[in-house]
DRENTORKOL-3810 file (N, C-alpha, C; in nm, 4 decimals):
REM DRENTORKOL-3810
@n.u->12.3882; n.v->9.6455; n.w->10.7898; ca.u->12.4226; ca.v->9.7370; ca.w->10.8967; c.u->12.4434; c.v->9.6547; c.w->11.0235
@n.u->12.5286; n.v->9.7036; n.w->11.1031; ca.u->12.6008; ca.v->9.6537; ca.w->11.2644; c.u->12.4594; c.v->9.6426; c.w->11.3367
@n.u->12.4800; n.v->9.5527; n.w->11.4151; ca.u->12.3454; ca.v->9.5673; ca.w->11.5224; c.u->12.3932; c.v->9.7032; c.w->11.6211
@n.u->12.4883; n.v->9.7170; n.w->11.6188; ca.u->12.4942; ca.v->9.8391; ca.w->11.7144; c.u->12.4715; c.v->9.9650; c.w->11.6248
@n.u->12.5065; n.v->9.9809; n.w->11.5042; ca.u->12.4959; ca.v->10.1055; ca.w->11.3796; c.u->12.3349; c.v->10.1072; c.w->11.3800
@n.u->12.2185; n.v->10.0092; n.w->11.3605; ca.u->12.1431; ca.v->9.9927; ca.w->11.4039; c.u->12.0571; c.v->10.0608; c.w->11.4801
@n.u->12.1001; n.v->10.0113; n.w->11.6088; ca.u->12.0462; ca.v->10.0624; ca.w->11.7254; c.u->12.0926; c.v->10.2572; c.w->11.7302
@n.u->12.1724; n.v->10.2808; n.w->11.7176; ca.u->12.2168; ca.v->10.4066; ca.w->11.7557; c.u->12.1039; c.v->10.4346; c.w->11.6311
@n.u->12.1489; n.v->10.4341; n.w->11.5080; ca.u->12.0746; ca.v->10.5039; ca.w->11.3970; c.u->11.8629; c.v->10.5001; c.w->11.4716
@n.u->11.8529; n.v->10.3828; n.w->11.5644; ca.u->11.7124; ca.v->10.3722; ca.w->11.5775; c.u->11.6563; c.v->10.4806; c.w->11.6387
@n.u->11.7468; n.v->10.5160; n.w->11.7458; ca.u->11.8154; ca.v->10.5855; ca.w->11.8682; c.u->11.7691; c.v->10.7034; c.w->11.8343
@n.u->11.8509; n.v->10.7508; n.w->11.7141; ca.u->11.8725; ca.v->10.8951; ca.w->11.6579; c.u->11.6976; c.v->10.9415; c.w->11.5873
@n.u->11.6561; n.v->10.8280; n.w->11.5324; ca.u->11.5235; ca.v->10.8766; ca.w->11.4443; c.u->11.3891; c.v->10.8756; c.w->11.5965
@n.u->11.3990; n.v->10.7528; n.w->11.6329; ca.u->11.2959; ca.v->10.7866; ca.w->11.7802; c.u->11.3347; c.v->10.9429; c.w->11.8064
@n.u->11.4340; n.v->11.0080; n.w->11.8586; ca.u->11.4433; ca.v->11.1539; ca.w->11.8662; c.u->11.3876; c.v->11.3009; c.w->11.8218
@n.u->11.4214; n.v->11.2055; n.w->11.6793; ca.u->11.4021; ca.v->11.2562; ca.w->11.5467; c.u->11.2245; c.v->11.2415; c.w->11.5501
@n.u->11.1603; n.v->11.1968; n.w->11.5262; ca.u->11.0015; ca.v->11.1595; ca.w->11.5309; c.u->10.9623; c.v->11.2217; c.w->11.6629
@n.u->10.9937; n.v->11.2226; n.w->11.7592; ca.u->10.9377; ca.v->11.2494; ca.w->11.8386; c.u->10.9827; c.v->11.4347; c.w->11.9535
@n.u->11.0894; n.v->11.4643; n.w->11.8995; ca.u->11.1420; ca.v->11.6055; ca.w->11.8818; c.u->11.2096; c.v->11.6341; c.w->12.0066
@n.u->11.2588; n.v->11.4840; n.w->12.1225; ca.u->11.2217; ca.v->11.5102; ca.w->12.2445; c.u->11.1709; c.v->11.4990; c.w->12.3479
@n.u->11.0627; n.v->11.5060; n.w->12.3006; ca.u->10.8813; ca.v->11.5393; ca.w->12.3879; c.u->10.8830; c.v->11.4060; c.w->12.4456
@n.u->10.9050; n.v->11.2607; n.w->12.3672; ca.u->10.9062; ca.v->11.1348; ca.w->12.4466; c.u->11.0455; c.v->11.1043; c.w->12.4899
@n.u->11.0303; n.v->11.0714; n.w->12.6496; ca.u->11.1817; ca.v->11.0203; ca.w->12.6650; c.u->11.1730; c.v->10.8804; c.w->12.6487
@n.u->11.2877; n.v->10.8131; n.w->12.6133; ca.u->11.3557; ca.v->10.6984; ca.w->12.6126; c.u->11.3161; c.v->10.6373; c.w->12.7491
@n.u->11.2745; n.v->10.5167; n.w->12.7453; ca.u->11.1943; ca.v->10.4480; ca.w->12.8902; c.u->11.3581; c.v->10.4070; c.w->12.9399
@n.u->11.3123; n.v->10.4393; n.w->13.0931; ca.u->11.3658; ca.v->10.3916; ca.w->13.1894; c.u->11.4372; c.v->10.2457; c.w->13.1788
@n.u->11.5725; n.v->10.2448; n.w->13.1811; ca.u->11.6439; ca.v->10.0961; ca.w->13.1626; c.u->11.5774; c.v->9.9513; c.w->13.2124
@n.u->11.5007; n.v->10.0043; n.w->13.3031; ca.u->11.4795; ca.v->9.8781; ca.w->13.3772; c.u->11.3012; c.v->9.8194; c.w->13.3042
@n.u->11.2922; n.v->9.8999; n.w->13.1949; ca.u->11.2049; ca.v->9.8528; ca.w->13.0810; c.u->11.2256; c.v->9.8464; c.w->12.9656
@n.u->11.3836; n.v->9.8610; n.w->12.9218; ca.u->11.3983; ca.v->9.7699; ca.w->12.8288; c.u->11.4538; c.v->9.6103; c.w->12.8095
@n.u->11.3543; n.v->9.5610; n.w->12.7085; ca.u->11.3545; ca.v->9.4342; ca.w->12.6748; c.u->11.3356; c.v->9.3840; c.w->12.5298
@n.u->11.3147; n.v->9.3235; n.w->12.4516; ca.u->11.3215; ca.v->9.2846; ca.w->12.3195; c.u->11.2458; c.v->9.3236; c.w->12.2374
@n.u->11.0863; n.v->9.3682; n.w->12.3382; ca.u->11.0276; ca.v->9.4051; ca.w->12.2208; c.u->11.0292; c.v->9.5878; c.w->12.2067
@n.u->11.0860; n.v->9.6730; n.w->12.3360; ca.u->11.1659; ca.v->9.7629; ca.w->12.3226; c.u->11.2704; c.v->9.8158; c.w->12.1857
@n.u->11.3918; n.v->9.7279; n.w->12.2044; ca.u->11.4428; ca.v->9.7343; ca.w->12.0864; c.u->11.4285; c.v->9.6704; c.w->11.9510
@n.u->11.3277; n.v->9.5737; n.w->11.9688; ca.u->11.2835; ca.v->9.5413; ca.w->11.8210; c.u->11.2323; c.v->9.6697; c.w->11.7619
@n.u->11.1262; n.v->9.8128; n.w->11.8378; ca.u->11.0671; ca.v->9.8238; ca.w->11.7951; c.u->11.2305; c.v->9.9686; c.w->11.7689
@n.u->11.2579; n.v->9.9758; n.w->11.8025; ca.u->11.4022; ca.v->10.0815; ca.w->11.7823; c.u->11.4790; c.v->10.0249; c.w->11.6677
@n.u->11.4754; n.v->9.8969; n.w->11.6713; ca.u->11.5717; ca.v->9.8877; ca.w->11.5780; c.u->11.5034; c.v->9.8305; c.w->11.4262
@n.u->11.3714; n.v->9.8256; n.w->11.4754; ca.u->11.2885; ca.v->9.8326; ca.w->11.3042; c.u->11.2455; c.v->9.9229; c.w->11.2549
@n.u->11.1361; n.v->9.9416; n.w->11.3581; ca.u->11.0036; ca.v->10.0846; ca.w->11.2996; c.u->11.1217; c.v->10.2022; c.w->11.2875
@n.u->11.1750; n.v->10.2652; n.w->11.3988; ca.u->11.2863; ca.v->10.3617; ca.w->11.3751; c.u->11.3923; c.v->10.3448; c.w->11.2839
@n.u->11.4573; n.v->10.2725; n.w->11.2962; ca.u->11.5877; ca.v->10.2788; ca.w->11.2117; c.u->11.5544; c.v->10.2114; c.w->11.0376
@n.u->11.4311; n.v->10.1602; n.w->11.0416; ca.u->11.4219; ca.v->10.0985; ca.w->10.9064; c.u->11.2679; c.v->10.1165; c.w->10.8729
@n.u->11.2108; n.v->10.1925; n.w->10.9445; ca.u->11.0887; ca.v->10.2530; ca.w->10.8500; c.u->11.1054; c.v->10.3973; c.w->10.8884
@n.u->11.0829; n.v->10.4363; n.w->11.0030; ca.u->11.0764; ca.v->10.6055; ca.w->10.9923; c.u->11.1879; c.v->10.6891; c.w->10.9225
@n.u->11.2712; n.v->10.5811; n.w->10.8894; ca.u->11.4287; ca.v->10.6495; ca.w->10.8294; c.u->11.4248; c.v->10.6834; c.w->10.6406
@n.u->11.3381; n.v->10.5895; n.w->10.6540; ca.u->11.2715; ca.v->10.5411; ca.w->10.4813; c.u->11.3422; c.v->10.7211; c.w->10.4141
@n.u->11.3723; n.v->10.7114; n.w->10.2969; ca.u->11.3542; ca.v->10.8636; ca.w->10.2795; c.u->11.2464; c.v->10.8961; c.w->10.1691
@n.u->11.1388; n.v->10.8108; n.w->10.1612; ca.u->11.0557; ca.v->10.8069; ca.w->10.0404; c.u->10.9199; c.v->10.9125; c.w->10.0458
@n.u->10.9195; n.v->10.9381; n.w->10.2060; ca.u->10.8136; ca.v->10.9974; ca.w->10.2831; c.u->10.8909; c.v->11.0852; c.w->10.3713
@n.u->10.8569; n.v->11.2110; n.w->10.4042; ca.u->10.9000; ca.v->11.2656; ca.w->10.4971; c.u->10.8389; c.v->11.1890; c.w->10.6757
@n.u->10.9176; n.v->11.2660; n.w->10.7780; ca.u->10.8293; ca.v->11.2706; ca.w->10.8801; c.u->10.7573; c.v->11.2833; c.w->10.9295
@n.u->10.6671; n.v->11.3942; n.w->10.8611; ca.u->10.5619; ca.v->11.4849; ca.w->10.8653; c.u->10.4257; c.v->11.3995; c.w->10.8115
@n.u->10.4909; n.v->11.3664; n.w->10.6651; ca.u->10.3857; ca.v->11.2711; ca.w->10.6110; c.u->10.3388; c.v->11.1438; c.w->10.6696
@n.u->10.4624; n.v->11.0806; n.w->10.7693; ca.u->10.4218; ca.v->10.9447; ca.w->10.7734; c.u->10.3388; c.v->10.9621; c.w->10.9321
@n.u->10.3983; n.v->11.0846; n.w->11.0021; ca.u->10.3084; ca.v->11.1134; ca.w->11.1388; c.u->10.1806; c.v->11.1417; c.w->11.0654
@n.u->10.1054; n.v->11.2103; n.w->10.9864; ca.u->10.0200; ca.v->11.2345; ca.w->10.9406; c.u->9.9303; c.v->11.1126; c.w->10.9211
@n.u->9.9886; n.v->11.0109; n.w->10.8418; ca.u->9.9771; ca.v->10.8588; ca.w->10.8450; c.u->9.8924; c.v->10.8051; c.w->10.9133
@n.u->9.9988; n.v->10.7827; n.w->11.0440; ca.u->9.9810; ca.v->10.7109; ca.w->11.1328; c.u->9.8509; c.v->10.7973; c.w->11.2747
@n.u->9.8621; n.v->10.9286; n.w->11.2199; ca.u->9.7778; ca.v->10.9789; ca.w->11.3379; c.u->9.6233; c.v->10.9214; c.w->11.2807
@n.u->9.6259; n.v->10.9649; n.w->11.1352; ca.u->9.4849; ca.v->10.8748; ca.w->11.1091; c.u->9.4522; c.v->10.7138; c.w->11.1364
@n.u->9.5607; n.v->10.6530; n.w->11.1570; ca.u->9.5305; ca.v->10.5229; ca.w->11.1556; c.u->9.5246; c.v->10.5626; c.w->11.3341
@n.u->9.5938; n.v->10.5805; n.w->11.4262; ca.u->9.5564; ca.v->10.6389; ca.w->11.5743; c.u->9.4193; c.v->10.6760; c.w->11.5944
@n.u->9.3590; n.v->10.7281; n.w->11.5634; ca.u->9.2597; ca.v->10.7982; ca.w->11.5619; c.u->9.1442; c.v->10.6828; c.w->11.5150
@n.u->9.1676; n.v->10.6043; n.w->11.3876; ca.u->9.0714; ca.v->10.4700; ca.w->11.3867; c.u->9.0736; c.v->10.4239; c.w->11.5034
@n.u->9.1898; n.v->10.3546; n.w->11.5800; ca.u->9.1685; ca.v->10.2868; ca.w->11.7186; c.u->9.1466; c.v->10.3636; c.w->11.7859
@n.u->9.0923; n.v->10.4709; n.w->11.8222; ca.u->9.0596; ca.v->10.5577; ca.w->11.9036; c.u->9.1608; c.v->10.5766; c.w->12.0199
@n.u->9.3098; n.v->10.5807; n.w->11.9971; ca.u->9.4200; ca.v->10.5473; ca.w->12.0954; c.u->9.3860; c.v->10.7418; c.w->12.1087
@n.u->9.3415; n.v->10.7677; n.w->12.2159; ca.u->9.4134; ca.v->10.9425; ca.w->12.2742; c.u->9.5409; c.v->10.9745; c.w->12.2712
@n.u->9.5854; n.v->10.8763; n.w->12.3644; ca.u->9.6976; ca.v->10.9646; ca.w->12.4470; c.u->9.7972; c.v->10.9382; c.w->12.3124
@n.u->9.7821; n.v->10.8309; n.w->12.2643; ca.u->9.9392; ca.v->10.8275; ca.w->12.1631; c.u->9.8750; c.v->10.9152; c.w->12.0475
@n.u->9.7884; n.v->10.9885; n.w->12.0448; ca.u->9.6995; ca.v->11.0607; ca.w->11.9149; c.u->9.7999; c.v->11.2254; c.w->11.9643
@n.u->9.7649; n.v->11.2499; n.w->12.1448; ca.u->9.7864; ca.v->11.3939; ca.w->12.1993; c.u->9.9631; c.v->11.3462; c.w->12.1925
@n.u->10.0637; n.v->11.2090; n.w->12.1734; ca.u->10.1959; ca.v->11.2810; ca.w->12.2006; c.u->10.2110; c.v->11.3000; c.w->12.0104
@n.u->10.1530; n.v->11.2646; n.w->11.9251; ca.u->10.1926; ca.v->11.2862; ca.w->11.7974; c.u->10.1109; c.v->11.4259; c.w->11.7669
@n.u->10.0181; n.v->11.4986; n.w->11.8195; ca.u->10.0170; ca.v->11.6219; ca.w->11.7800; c.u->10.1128; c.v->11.7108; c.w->11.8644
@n.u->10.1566; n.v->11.6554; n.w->11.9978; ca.u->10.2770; ca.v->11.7693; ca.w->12.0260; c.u->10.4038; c.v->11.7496; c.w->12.0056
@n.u->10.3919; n.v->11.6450; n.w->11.9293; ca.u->10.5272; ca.v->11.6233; ca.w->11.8171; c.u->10.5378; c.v->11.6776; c.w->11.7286
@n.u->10.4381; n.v->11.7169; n.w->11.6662; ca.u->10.3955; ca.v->11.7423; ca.w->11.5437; c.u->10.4351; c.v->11.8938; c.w->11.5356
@n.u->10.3495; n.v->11.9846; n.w->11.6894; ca.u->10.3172; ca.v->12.1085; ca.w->11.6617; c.u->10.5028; c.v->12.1520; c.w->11.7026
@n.u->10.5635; n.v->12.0835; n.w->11.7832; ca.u->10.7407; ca.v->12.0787; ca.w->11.8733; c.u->10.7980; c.v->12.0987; c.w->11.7878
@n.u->10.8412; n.v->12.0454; n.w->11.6923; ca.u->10.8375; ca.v->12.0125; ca.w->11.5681; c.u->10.8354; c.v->12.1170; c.w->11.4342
@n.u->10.7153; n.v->12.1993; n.w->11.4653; ca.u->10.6642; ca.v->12.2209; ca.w->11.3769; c.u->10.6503; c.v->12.1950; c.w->11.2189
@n.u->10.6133; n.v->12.0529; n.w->11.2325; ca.u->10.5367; ca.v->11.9516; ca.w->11.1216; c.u->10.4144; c.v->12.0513; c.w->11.0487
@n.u->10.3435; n.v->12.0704; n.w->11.1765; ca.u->10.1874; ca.v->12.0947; ca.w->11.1599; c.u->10.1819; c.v->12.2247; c.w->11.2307
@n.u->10.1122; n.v->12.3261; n.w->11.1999; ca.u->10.0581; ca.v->12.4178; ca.w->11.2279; c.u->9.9302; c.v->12.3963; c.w->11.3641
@n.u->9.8893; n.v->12.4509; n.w->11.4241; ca.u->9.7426; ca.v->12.4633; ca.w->11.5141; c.u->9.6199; c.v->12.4435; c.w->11.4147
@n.u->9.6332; n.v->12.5646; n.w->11.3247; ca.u->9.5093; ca.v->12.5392; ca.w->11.1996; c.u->9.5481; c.v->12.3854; c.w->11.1075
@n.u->9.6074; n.v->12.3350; n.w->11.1077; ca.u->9.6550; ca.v->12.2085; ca.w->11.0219; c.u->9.6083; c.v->12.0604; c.w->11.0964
@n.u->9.6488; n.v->12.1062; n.w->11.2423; ca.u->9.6063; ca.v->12.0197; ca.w->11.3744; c.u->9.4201; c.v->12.0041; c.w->11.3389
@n.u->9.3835; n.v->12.1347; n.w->11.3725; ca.u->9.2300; ca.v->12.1572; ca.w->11.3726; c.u->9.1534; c.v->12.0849; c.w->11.2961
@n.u->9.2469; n.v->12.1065; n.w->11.1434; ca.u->9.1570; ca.v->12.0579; ca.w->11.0282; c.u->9.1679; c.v->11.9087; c.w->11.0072
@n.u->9.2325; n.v->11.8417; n.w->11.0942; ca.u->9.2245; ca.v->11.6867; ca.w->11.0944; c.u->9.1258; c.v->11.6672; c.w->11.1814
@n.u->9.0667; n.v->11.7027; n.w->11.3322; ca.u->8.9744; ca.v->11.7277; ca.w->11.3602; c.u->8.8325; c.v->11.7286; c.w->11.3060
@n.u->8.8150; n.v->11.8245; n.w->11.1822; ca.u->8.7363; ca.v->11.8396; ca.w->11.0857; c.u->8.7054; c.v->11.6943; c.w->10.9903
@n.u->8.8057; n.v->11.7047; n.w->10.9265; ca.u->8.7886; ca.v->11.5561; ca.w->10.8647; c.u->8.7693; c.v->11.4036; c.w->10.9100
@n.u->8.8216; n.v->11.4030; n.w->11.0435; ca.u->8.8723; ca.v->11.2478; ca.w->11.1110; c.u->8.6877; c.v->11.2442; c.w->11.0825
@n.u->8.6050; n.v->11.2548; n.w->11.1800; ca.u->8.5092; ca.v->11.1606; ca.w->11.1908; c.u->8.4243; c.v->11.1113; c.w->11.0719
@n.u->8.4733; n.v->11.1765; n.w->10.9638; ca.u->8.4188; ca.v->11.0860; ca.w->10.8339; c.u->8.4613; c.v->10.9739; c.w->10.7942
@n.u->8.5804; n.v->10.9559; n.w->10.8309; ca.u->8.6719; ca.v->10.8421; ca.w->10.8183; c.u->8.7000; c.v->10.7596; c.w->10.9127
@n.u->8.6893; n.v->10.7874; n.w->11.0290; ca.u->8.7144; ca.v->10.7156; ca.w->11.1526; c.u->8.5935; c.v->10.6857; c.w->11.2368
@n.u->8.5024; n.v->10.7256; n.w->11.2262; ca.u->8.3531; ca.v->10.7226; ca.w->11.2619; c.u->8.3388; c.v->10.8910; c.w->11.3729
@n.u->8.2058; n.v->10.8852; n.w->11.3666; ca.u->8.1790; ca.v->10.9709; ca.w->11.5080; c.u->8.2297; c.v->11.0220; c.w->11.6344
@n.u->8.2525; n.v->10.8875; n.w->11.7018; ca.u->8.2960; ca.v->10.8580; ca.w->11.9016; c.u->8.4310; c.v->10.8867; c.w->11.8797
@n.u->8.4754; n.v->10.8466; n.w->11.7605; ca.u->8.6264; ca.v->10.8259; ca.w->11.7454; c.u->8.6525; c.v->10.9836; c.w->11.7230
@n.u->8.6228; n.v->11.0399; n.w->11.5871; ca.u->8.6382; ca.v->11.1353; ca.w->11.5568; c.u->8.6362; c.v->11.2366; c.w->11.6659
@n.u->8.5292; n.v->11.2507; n.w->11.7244; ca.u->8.4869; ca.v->11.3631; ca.w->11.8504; c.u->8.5690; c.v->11.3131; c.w->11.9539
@n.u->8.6028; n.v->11.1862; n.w->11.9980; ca.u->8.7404; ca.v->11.2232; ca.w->12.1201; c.u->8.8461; c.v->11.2672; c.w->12.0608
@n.u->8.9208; n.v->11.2642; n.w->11.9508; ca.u->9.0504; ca.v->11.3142; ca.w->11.8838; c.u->8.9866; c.v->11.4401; c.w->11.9070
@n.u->8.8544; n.v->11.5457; n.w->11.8818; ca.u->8.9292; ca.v->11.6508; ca.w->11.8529; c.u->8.8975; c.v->11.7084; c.w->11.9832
@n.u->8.8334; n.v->11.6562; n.w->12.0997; ca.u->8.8656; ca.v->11.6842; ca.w->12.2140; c.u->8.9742; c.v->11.6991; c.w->12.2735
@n.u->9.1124; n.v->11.6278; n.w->12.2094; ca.u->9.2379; ca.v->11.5934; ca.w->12.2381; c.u->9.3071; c.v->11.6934; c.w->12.1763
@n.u->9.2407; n.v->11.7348; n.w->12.0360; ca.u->9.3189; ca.v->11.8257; ca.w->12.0067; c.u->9.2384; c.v->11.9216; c.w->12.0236
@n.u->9.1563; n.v->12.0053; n.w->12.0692; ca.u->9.1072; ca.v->12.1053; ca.w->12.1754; c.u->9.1937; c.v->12.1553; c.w->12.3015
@n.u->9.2096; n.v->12.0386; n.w->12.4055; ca.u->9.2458; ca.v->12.0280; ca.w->12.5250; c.u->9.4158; c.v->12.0701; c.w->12.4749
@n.u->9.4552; n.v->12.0072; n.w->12.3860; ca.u->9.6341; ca.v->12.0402; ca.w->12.3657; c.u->9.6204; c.v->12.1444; c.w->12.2863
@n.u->9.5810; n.v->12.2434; n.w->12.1794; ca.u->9.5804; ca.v->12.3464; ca.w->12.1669; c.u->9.5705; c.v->12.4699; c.w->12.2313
@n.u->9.4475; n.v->12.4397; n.w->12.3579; ca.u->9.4109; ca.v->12.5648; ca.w->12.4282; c.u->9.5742; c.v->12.5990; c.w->12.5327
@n.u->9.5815; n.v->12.4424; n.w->12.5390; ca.u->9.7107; ca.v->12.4589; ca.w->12.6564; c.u->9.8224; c.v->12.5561; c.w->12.6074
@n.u->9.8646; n.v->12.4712; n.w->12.4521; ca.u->9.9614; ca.v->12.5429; ca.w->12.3863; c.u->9.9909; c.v->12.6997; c.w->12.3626
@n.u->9.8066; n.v->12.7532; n.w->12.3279; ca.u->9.7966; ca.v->12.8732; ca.w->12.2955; c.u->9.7171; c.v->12.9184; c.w->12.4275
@n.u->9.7605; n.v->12.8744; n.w->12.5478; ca.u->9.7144; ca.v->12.9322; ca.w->12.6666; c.u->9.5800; c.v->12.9663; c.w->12.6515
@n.u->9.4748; n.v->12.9090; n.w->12.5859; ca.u->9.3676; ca.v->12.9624; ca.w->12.6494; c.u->9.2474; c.v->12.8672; c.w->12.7235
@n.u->9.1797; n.v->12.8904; n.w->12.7456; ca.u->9.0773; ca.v->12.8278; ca.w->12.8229; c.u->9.0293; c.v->12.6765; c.w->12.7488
@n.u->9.0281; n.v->12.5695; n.w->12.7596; ca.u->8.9855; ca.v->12.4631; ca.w->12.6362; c.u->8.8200; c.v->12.5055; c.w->12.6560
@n.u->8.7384; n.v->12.4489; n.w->12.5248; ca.u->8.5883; ca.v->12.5039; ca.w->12.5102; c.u->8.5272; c.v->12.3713; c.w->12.5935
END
């Protein structure tokens, strides 16, 4: 494939994965490792057709959630829910499961994250 067929195709799946919700950084921050990551992870793994989108966000939110990353944990559940990948009850129940697998501290800030972005979503008060 063209380095430019490439890039556009990277272009199109970042979109695609993310529904939107993330914009494309500001020109005056892209640089190499910018489009390395457009023109690999996007255009030649998230494109894969072996796995859906759904599955491989699913993936990767558990491996998110090991590093205890929040904020990139809260834009893949409102990708997810934008989307609709995942349901609210589907969201929840990763919540449920993460801290067996991810430990405790970890587990309990994700589902603070997904608390705080649910209540928003479904307008109500977070607990």
């Amino acid at each position: 494939m063209a380095d430019d067929e490439r890039r556009k195709k990277g272009m199109e799946y970042f979109d695609e994965v993310y529904g939107g919700i993330v914009p494309f950084p500001a020109k005056e921050l892209h640089d190499d490792f910018l489009f390395n990551t457009v023109d690999q992870l996007f255009s030649e793994v998230w494109s894969r057709p072996t796995m859906s989108i759904r599955d491989r966000r699913l993936f990767v939110m558990g491996m998110i959630a090991a590093q205890a990353e929040a904020d990139t944990f809260e834009i893949q559940i409102r990708a997810a829910l934008h989307k609709g990948e995942l349901t609210p009850d589907e969201i929840r129940e990763l919540a449920v499961i993460l801290p067996y697998y991810v430990g405790y501290p970890r587990g309990s800030r994700m589902r603070a994250v997904t608390q705080r972005v649910l209540a928003e979503i479904e307008k109500k008060p977070a607990p």
